[in-house]
matplotlib code that plots the C-alpha trace (Angstrom):
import matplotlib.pyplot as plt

x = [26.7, 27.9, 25.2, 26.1, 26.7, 25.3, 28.8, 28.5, 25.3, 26.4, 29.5, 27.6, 24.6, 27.1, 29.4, 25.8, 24.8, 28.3, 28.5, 24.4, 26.1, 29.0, 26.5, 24.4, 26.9, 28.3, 25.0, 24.2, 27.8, 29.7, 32.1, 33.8, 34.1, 37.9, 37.4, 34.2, 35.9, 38.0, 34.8, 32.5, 35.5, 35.5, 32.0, 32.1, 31.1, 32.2, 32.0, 31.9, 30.9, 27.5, 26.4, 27.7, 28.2, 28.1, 29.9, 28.1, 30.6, 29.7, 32.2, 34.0, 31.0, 28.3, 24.3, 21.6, 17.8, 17.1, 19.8, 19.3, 16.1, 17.0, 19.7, 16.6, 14.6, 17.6, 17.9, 14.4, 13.8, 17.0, 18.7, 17.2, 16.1, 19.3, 22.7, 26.1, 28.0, 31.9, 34.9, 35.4, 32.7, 30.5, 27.6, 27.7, 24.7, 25.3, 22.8, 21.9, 21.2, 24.0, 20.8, 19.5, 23.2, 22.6, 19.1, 20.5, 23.2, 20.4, 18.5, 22.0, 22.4, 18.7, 20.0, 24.0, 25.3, 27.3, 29.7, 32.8, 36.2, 35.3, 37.2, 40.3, 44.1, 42.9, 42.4, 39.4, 36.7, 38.3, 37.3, 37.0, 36.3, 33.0, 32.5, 33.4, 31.8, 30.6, 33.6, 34.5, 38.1, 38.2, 40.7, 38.5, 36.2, 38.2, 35.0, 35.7, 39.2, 38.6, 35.6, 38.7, 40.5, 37.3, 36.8, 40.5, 40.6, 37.8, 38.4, 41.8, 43.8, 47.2, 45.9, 43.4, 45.7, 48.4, 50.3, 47.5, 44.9, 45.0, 43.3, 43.2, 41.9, 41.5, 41.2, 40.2, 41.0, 44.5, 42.1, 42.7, 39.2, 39.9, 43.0, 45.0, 48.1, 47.1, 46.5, 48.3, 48.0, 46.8, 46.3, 45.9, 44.6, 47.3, 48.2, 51.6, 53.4, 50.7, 48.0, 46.9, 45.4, 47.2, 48.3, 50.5, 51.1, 51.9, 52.6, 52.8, 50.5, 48.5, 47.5, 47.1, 49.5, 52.3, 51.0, 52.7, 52.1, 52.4, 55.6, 55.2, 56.6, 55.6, 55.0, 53.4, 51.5, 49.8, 46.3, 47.0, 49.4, 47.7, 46.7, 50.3, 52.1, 49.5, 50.3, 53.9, 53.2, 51.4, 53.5, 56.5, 54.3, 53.0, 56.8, 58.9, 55.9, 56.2, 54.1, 56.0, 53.9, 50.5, 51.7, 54.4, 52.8, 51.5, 53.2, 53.7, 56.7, 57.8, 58.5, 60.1, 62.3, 63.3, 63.6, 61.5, 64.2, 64.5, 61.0, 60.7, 63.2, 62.0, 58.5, 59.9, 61.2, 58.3, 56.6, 58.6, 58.2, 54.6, 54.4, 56.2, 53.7, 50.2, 48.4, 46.7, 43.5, 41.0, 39.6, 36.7, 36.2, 37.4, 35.3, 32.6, 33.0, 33.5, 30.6, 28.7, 30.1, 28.0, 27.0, 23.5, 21.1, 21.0, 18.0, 18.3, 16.5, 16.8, 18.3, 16.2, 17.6, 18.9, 15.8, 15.9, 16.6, 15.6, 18.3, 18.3, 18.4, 21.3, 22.9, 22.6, 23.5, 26.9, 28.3, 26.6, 26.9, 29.9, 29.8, 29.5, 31.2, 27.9, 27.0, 23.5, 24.1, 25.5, 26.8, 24.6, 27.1, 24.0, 25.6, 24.8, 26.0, 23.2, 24.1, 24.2, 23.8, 25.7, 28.0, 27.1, 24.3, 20.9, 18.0, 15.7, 13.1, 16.1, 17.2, 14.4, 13.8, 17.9, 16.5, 13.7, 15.8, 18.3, 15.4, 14.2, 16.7, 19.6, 19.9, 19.4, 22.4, 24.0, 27.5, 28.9, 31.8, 34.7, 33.8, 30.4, 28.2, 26.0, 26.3, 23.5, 25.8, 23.8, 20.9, 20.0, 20.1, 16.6, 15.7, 17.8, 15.4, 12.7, 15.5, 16.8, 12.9, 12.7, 16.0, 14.8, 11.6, 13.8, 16.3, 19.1, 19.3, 22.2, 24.2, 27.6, 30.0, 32.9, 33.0, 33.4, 30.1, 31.2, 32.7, 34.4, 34.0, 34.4, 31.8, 34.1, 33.2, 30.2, 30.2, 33.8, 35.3, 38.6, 37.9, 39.4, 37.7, 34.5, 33.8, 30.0, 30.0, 32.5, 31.9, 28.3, 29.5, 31.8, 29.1, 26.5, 29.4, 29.0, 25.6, 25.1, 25.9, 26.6, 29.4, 30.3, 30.4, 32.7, 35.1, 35.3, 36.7, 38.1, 37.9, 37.9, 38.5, 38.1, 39.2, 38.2, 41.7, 45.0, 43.6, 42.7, 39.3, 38.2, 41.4, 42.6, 46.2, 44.8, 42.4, 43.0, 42.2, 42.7, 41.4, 42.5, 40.6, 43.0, 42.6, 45.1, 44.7, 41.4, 40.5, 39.5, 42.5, 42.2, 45.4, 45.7, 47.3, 47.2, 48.1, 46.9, 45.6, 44.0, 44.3, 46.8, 49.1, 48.8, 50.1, 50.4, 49.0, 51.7, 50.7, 50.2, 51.6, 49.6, 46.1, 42.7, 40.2, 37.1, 35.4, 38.4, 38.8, 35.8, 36.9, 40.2, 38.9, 37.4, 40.2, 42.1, 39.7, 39.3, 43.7, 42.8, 40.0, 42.3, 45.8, 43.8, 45.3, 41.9, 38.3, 39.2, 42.6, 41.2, 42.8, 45.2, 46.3, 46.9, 48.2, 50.8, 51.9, 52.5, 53.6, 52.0, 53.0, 50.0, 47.6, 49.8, 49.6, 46.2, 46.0, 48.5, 49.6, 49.0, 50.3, 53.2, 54.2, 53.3, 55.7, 58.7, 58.3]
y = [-174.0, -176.7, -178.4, -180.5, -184.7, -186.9, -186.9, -182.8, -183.0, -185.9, -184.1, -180.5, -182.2, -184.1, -180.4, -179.0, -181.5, -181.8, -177.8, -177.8, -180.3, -177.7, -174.9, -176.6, -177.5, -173.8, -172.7, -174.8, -173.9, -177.5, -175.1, -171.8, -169.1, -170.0, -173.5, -172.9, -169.9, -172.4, -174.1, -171.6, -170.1, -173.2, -172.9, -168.9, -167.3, -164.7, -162.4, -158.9, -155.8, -156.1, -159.7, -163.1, -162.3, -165.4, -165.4, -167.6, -168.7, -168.0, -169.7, -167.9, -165.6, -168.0, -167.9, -169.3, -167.7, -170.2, -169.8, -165.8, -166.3, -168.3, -166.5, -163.7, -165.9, -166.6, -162.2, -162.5, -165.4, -164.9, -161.4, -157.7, -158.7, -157.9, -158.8, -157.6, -158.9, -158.7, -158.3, -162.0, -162.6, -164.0, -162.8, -161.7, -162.0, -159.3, -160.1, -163.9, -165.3, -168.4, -170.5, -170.2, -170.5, -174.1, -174.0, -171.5, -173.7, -176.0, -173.6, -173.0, -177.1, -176.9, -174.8, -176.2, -173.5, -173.2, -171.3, -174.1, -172.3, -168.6, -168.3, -170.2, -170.2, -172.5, -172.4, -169.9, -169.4, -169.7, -166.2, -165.5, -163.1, -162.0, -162.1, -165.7, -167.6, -164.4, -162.3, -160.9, -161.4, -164.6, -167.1, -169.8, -169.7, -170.3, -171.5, -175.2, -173.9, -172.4, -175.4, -178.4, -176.3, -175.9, -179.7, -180.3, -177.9, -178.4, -179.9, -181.2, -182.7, -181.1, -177.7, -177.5, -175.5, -173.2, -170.7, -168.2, -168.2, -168.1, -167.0, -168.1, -166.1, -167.2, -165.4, -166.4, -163.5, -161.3, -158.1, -159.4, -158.2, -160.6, -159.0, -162.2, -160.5, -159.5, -163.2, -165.6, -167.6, -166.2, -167.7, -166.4, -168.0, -167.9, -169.8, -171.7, -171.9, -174.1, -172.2, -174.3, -173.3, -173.2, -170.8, -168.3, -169.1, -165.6, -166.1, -163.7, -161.3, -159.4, -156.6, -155.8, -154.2, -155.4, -154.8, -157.0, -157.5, -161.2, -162.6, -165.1, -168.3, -170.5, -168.6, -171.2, -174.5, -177.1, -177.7, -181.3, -180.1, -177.4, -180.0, -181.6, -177.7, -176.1, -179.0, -178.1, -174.6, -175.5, -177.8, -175.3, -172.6, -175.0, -176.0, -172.8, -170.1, -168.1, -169.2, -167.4, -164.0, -164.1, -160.6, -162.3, -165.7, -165.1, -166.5, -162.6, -163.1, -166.0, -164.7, -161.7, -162.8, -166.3, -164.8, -165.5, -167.6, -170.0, -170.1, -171.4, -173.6, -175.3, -175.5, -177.0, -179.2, -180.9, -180.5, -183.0, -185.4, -185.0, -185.7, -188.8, -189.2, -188.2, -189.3, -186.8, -185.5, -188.1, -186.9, -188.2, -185.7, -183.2, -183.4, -183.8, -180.4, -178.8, -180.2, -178.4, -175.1, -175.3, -172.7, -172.0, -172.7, -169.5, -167.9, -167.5, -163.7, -161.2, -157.8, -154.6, -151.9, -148.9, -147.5, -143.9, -144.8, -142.4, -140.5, -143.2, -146.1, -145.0, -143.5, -147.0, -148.7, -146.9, -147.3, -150.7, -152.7, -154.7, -156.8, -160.0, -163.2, -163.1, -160.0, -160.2, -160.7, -158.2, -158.3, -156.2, -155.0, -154.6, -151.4, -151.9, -147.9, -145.9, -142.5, -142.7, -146.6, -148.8, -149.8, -153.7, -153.9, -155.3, -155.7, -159.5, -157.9, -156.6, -160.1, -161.9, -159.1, -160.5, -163.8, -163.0, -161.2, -163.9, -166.7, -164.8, -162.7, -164.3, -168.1, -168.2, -167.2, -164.3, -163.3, -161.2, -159.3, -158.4, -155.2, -155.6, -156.0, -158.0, -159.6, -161.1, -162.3, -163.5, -160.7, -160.7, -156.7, -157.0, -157.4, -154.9, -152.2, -154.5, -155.2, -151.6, -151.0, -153.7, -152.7, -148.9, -150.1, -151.9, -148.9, -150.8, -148.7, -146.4, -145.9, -145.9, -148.5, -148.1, -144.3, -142.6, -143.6, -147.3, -147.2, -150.5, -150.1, -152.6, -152.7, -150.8, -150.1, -150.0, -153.9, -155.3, -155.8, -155.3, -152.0, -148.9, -146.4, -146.0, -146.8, -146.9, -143.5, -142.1, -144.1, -142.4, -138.8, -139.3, -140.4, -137.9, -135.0, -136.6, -137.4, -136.1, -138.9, -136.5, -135.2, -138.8, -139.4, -135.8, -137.6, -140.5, -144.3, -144.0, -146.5, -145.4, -148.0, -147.9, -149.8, -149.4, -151.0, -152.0, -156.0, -154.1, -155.6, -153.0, -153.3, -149.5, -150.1, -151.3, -147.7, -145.5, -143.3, -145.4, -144.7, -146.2, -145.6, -145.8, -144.7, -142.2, -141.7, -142.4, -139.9, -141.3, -140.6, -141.6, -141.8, -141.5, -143.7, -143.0, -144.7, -147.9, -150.3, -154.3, -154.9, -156.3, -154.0, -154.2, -151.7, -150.8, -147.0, -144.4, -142.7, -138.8, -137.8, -137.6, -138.3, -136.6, -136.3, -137.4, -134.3, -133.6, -136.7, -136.3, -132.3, -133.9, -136.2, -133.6, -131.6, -134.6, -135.3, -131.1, -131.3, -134.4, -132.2, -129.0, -131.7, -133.6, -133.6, -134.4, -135.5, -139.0, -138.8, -141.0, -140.1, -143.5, -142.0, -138.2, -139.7, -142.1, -138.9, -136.2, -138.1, -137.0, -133.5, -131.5, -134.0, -133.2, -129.5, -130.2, -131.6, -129.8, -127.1, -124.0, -126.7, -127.0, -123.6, -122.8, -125.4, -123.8, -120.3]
z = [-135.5, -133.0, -131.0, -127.7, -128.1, -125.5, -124.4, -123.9, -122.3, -120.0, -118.6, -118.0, -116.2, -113.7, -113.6, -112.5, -110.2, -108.6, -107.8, -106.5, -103.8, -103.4, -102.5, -100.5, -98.2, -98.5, -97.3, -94.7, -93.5, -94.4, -96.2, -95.5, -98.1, -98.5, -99.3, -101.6, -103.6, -105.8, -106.4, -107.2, -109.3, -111.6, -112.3, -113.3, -110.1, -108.5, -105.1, -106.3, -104.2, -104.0, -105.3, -106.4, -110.3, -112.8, -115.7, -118.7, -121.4, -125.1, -127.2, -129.9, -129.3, -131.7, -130.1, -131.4, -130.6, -128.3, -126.6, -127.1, -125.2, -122.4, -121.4, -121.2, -119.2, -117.0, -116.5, -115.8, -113.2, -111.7, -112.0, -112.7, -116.2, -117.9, -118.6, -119.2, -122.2, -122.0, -123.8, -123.4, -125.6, -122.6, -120.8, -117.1, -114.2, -112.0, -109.1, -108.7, -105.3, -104.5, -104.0, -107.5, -109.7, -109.8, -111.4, -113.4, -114.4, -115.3, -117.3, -119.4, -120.0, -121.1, -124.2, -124.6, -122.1, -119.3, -116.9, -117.0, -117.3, -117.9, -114.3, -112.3, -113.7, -116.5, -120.5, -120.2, -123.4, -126.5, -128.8, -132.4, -135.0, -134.5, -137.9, -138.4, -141.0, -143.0, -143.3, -147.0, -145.9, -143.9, -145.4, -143.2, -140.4, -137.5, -135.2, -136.0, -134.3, -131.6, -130.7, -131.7, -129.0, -126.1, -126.3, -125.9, -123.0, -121.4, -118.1, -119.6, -116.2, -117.0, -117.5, -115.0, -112.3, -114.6, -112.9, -113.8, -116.3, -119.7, -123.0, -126.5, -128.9, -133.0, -136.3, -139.4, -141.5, -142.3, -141.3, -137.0, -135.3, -132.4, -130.7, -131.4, -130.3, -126.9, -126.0, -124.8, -127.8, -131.1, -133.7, -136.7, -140.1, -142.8, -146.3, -146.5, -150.0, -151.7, -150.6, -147.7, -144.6, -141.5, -138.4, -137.5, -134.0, -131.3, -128.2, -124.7, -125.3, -122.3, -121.3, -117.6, -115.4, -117.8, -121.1, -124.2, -127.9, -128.9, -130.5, -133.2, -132.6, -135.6, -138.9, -140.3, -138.6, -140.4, -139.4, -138.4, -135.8, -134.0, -130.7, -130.4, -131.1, -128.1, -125.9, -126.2, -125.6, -122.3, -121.1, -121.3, -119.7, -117.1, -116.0, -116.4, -116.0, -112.1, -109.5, -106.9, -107.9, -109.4, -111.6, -112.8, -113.6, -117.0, -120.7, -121.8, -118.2, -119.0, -122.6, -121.4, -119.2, -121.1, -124.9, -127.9, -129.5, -126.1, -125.5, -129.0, -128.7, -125.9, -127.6, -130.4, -128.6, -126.9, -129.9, -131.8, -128.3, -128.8, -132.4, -131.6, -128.5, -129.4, -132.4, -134.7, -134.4, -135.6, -139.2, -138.2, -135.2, -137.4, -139.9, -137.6, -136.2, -139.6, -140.6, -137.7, -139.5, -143.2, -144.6, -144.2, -147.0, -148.6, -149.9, -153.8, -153.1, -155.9, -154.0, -155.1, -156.6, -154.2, -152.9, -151.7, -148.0, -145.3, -143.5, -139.8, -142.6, -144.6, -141.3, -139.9, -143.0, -143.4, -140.1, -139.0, -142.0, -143.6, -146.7, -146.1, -148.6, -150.5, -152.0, -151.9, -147.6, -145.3, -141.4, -139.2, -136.0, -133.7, -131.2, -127.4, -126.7, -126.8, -125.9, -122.1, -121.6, -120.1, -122.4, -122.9, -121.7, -123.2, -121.3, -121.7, -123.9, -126.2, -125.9, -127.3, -130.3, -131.3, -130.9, -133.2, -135.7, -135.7, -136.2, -139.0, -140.7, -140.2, -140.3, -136.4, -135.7, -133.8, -132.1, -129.4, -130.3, -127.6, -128.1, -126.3, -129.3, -131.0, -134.5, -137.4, -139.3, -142.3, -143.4, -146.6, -148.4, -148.8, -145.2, -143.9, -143.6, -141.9, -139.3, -139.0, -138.3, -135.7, -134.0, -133.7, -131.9, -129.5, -129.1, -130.8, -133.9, -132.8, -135.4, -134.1, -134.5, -134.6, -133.8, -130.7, -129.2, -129.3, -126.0, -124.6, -120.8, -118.2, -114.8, -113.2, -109.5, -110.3, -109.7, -109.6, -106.4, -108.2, -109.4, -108.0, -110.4, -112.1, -115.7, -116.5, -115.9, -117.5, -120.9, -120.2, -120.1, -123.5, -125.3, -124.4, -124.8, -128.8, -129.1, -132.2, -134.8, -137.6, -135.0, -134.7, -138.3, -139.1, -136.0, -137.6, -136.5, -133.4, -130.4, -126.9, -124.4, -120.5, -117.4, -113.9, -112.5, -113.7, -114.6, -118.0, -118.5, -120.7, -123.1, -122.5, -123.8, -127.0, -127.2, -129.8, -126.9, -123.7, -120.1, -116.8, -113.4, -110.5, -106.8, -105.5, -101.9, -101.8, -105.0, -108.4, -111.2, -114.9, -116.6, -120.6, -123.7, -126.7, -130.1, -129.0, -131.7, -131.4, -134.7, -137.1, -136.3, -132.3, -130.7, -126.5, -126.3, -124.8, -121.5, -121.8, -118.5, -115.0, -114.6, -114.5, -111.7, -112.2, -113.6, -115.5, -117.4, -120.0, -121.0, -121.2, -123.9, -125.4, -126.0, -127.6, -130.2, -130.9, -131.2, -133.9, -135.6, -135.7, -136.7, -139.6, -143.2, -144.7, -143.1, -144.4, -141.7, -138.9, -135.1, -135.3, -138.6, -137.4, -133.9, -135.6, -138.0, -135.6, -132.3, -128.8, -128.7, -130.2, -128.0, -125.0, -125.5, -125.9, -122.4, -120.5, -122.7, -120.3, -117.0, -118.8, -119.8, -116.0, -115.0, -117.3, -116.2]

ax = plt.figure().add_subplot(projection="3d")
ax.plot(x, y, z, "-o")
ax.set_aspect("equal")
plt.show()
């Protein structure tokens, strides 16, 4: 994985030692709260209901164990010995004291981390496939991507203040498992006609209170280009994008309103000025960063024959294990939704048994997923029972991904001062409604997904089963969508009808997924599948069936 240059290690120190001047001044009163909040802002931290909350920036979601462990270290010194990991594929500090972020900031540097751009109407971390670099399906690991595009961004001068902020997300694989197309640039990796590597560009997607699937604007981009063909894109954005309205600021508006076909014309445009004005990426820094992305030194390991594998073990291995590119390795999804956690959540001492497992079973690496879990990427077959066995110690055995227990949730307003619902506790309540796992497994794959406000932090509109908290007079009300899907084949969920107070929202998802047991062709017929077949009207007479029949009479 990438490791810091002296250049990288230079420009973080000064970032740190530049914003412990900021806060001392903001604490001794030399600076209001207005004219620090840009600052703290462009370091990661925020002002939410009860705390300053700073967000630490894990690009394209890649950890090593030391970094695993300081970021423990970090929950221990300076929070309430945990942390909160986020669909962003970063890790959130709920409770720090504005005094301590700068040696916290430190602590980060010590280990290559830090908080730059995971805030401010700026290029924020660049995501990936979690499974980048093992993947069975992966045309090419798109890290050396999505890294060529955080050194570019990084505190690049003409992006630094957009009209709002804006994400890029990057896949390596045609199976999408990082939501290209509700980014405001996805790219995903494709093959042109002689079989080389190169991207399929989408552009204005969102979700939020003006939810959008991505439009593809280049079918096919060489490699060579991808600097010089973003720059065009941002520079469009950056000139014809709305800064009269901050809902109406991002790309996905800007596409809307101006058409795919001008937008790309206009990006084509600069894009041929910039060829003729930028010079290519240096091969050398190229192949640098590549180089940074080897495979790891495999272990030439024989892989035993099937052992009879007790019931937790084969439970785990079925629903928590993928093949890997080697067949001999496997990808261990590492599920942080036990039934009744907080979904996200790991405390430090689960931290540093990850670290542990990633130092010894898996190449020392790990990833975070955008759906708030946590990846070994390289185990080999033979050691997975040894890590199952260490993972049920720690009370990260659940065996759930990818089912209904694997609930996306956001803080909700719990924490977030832009909430108007709560989250945690809903997602809580679903998943001890199905806390039998052999219930899960009869359900099947189906992701529920939940937001605490209309910013969409919790991806609802791409939920198979989606969930957004709202405040209606002052009274919690969780609105429905259904059919959504992050994949491939992104699609924006449809809403049911009127919402559900808060003790009616959980029965209410009940009976949806008893309408999909009862609507099923076969056990194999997964919700998207039975949803996508019969339209919303069984699950709305699931919901509302008696209301509505009410109503008519």
């Amino acid at each position: 994985m990438y490791s810091y240059t002296n250049f990288d290690a230079a420009f973080v120190r000064d970032r740190v030692k530049e914003f412990r001047s900021q806060v001392e001044r903001r604490l001794d009163g030399s600076l209001t709260e207005d004219e620090f909040k840009p600052l703290r802002l462009m370091n990661g931290l925020y002002l939410q209901l009860h705390a300053y909350m700073l967000r630490v920036a894990v690009p394209y979601g890649t950890l090593n164990s030391r970094q695993m462990r300081q970021l423990a270290h970090i929950a221990d010194t300076w929070d309430k010995g945990y942390g909160h990991f986020t669909t962003r594929q970063n890790i959130q500090f709920n409770w720090p004291k504005l005094k301590d972020v700068p040696d916290i900031l430190d602590a980060l540097a010590d280990v290559g981390m830090h908080a730059i751009q995971t805030s401010g109407n700026c290029i924020r971390n660049v995501t990936a496939d979690h499974f980048a670099g093992a993947a069975a399906d992966e045309i090419e690991d798109p890290r050396p991507t999505a890294e060529l595009i955080r050194q570019w961004s990084t505190d690049h001068p003409e992006f630094a203040y957009l009209p709002r902020k804006f994400k890029v997300g990057v896949t390596g694989s045609p199976n999408d498992r990082a939501v290209t197309k509700a980014h405001d640039i996805g790219l995903r990796m494709v093959r042109g006609e002689a079989g080389e590597p190169g991207y399929e560009v989408i552009v204005g997607g969102g979700l939020g209170r003006t939810p959008m699937i991505g439009k593809v604007v280049r079918d096919f981009l060489p490699k060579r280009d991808l600097l010089a063909y973003l720059e065009a894109i941002l520079q469009v954005y950056n000139l014809s994008g709305r800064r009269d309205n901050k809902y109406k600021a991002r790309i996905k508006i800007l596409v809307h309103e101006t058409g795919i076909d001008e937008l790309r014309a206009r990006i084509e445009e600069t894009f041929r000025r910039n060829r003729r004005l930028l010079p290519d990426v240096d091969p050398a820094i190229v192949a640098r960063i590549e180089a940074a992305f080897a495979a790891p030194a495999w272990a030439d390991r024989p892989v035993p024959d099937a052992p009879r594998l007790d019931a937790g073990l084969a439970s785990f291995i079925d629903t928590n294990v993928v093949a890997h590119k080697r067949p001999d390795h496997a990808i261990v999804s590492v599920s942080l939704k036990p039934t009744g956690g907080t979904p996200g959540d790991a405390t430090s001492a689960q931290m540093r048994v990850l670290a542990d497992l990633a130092e010894r079973y898996s190449h020392d690496e790990l990833r975070i997923s955008h759906e708030q879990n946590v990846i070994l990427p390289h185990v080999h077959r033979a050691d997975l029972p040894a890590v199952y066995a260490a993972l049920r110690e720690a009370g990260l055995a659940t065996a759930n991904i990818g089912l209904v227990g694997d609930i996306i949730a956001c803080p909700g307003m719990d924490y977030c001062a832009l909430a108007t619902a709560r989250s945690i506790p809903i997602a809580q309540q679903i998943s001890e409604m199905f806390a039998d796992l052999d219930a899960q497994r009869d359900i099947g794959p189906l992701k529920i997904k939940i937001s605490g406000c209309i910013n969409a932090c919790g991806h609802h509109h791409v939920g198979h089963i989606g969930i957004l908290g709202l405040d209606r007079a002052g009274v919690e009300n969780y609105q429905l969508t259904l059919g959504g899907d992050g994949t491939e084949t992104a699609t924006i969920g449809t809403r049911t009808g009127h919402g559900f107070a808060y003790d009616e929202i959980v029965p209410a998802v009940g009976r949806l997924i008893g309408a999909y047991l009862d609507a099923r062709e076969t056990p194999e017929e997964t919700f998207l599948e039975t949803y996508r077949r019969l339209g919303m009207d069984p699950f709305k007479a699931a919901l509302y069936g008696q209301e509505e029949q009410a109503d008519a009479a």
